[in-house]
C-alpha positions in Angstrom: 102.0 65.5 33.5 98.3 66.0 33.1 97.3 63.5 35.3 99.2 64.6 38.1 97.6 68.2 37.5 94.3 66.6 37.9 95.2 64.7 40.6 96.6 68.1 42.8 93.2 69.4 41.7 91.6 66.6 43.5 93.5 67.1 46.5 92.9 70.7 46.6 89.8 70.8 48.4 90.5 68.7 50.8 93.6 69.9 51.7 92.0 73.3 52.4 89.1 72.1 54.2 92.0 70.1 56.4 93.9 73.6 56.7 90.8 75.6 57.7 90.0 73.0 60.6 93.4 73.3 62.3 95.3 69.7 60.7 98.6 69.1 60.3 100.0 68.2 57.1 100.4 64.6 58.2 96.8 64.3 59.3 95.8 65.7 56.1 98.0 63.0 53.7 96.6 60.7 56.0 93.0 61.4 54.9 94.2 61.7 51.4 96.8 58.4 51.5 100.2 60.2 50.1 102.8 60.9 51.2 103.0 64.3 53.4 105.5 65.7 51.2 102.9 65.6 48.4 100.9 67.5 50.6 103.6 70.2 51.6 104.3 70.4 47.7 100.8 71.3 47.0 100.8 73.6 50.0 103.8 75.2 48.7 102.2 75.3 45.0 99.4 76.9 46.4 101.8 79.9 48.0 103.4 80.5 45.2 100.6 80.8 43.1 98.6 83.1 45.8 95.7 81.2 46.0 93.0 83.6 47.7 91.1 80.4 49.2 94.3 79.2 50.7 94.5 82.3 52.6 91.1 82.3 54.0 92.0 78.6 55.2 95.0 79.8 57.0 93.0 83.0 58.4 90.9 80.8 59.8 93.7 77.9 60.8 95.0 80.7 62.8 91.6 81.8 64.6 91.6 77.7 65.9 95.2 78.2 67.0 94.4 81.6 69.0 91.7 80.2 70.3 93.0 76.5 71.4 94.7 76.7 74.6 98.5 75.6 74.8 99.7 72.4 76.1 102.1 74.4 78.7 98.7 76.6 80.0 96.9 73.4 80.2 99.7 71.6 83.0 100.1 74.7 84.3 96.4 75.0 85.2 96.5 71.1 86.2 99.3 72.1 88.2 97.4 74.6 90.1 94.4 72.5 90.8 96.7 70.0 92.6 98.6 72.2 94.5 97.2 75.5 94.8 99.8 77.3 93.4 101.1 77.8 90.0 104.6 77.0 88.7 105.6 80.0 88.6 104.8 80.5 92.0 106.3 76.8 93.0 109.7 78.0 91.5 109.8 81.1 92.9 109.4 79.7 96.2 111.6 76.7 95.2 114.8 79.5 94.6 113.9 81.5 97.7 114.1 78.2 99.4 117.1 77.1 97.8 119.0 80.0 98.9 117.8 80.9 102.0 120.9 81.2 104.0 122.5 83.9 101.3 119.3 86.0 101.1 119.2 85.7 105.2 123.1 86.9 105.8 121.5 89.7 103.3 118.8 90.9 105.8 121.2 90.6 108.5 123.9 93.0 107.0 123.6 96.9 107.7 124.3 97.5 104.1 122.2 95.1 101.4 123.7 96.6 98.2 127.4 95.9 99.4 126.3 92.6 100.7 124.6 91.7 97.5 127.7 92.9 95.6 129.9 90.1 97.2 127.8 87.6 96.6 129.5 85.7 93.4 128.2 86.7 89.7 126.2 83.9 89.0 124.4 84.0 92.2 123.3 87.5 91.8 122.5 86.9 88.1 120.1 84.2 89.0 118.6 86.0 92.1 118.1 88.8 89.8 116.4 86.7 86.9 113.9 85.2 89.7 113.4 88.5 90.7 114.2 87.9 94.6 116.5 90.8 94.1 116.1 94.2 92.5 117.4 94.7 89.0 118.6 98.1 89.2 121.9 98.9 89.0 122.9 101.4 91.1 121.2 100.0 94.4 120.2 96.4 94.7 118.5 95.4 97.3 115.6 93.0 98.4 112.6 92.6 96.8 109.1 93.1 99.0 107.9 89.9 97.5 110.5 88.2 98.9 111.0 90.0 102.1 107.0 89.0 102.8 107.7 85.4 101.7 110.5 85.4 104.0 109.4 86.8 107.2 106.1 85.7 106.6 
């Protein structure tokens, strides 16, 4: 029992120094060689026990996260230095695209909100969550972005 205290006090350090630098808890056993249960144990020990240094490595932990840019931000700016447009944009157009011939008998009608009301559900719901139609719900019509994108 006393040796595996000492040995959690060995690992102590390092496991906050690996905390305070951003590492997973399997990088961390790595460095160490256990097991990364050990690792979450002593994590977990740690917690319960409110160790003030633990908290200063997860303070900081968090400042590398904040700071790191996402995997998703990263393709998306790939993205856009490919194509010139962002996904966002590329689906948006990708929809508009896609339904074309609803949104045009739209334009065409005298009357958008009755002709958006008898388009199906589903149809609606999705033009709605693109936001190529207005999500009001007393009139729905058209939205500019999507008239310019259309006419333009």
């Amino acid at each position: 029992m006393l040796n595996y205290i000492r040995e959690r006090q060995e690992r102590r350090p390092i496991i906050l120094e690996g905390t305070s630098q951003g590492l997973k808890h399997s990088e961390i056993a790595t460095q160490l060689g256990v097991n990364r249960r050990v690792i979450s144990n002593d994590l977990r020990f740690m917690r319960n026990n409110g160790d003030p240094e633990l908290k200063e490595a997860q303070e900081a932990q968090e400042q590398i996260r904040v700071n790191k840019p996402s995997a998703a931000s990263m393709k998306n700016e790939r993205f856009l230095n490919m194509t010139g447009i962002t996904f966002q944009e590329k689906s948006f157009r990708n929809m508009i695209d896609f339904n074309k011939h609803v949104l045009m008998k739209i334009l065409n009608s005298n009357n958008q909100h009755a002709a958006i009301m008898r388009l199906p559900k589903n149809i609606r719901k999705t033009l709605k969550n693109n936001g190529i139609i207005t999500n009001g719900w007393q009139k729905h019509e058209i939205t500019l972005i999507t008239l310019d994108y259309l006419l333009g």
